[in-house]
C-alpha positions in Angstrom: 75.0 60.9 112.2 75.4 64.4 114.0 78.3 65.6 114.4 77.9 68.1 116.7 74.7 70.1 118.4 74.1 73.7 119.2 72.7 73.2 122.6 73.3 74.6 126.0 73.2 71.2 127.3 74.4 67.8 125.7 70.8 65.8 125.0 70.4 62.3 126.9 69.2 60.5 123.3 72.8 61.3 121.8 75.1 61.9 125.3 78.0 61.5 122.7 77.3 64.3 120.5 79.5 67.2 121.7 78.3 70.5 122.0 79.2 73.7 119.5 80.5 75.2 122.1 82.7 72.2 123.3 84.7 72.7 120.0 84.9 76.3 119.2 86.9 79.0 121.0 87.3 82.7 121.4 84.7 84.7 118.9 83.3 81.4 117.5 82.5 79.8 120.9 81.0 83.5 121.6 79.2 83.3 118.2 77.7 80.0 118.5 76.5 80.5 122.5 74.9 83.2 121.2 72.9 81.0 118.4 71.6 78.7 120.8 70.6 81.6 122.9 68.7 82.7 120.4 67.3 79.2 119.3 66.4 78.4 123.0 64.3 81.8 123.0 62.9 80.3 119.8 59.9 78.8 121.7 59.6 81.2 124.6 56.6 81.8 126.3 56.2 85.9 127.9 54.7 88.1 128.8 55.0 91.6 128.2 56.6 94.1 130.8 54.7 95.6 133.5 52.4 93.1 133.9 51.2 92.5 138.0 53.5 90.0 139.8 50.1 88.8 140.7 49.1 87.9 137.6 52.6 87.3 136.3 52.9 84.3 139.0 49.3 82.6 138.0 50.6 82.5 134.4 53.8 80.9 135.3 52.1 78.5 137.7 49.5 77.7 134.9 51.8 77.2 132.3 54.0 74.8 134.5 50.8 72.9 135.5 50.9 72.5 131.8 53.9 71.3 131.1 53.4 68.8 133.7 50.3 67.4 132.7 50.2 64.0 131.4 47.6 64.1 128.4 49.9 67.0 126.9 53.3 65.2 127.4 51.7 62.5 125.8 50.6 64.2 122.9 54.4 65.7 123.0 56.0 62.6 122.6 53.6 61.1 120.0 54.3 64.1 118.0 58.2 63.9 118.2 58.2 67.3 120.6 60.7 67.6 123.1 59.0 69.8 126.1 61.4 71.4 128.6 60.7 74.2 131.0 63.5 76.8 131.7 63.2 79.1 134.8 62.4 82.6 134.5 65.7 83.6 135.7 67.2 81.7 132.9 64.8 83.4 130.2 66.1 87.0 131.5 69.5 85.9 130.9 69.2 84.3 127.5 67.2 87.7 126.9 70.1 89.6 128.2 72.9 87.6 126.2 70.7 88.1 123.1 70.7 91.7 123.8 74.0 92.0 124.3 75.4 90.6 121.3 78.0 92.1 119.5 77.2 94.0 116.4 79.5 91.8 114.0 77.6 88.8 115.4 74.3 90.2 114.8 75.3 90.7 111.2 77.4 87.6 110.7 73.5 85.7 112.2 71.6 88.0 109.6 73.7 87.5 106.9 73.7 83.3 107.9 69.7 83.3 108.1 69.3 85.1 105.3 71.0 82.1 103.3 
């Protein structure tokens, strides 16, 4: 039984589940937004900088067209994947929290993954 979810969002399979952030405060709400920022950027799709908006927008469009097509969902869901789509804006700003951590938080994270 979960007990709680790091997750900007509380899923719709387990609406009862709070949130890490729902029951931290202060530097350990701070430390555990910025773990799921890092764990949504976990599956990003991007592309590197200074690529043509041009070209920038026929990747996005393709990759939406993707994520919307019915086969691949399917495939998704018989494989136990959750798909969802963020918008580019909100990639920039988990990018941006990310880059902004504080240093203690970086090392408290390395020292966690490392086990």
């Amino acid at each position: 039984r979960p007990i709680f979810s790091y997750a900007k969002k509380r899923s719709s399979d387990l609406p009862d589940v709070p949130l890490a952030t729902e029951l931290t405060t202060g530097k350990d709400q701070e430390l555990a937004s910025d773990y799921i920022a890092l764990l949504e950027l976990g599956r990003l799709v991007a592309a590197p900088p200074g690529v043509p908006d041009e070209r920038l927008q026929v990747l996005r469009d393709a990759l939406v067209q993707s994520l919307q097509d019915p086969d691949f969902l399917d495939q998704a869901k018989k494989a136990k994947q959750g798909i969802s789509n963020i918008t580019p804006d909100e990639i920039s700003a988990l990018v941006n929290q990310s880059l902004q951590m504080p240093d203690d938080l970086k090392k408290l994270m390395a020292a966690a993954n490392a086990g």
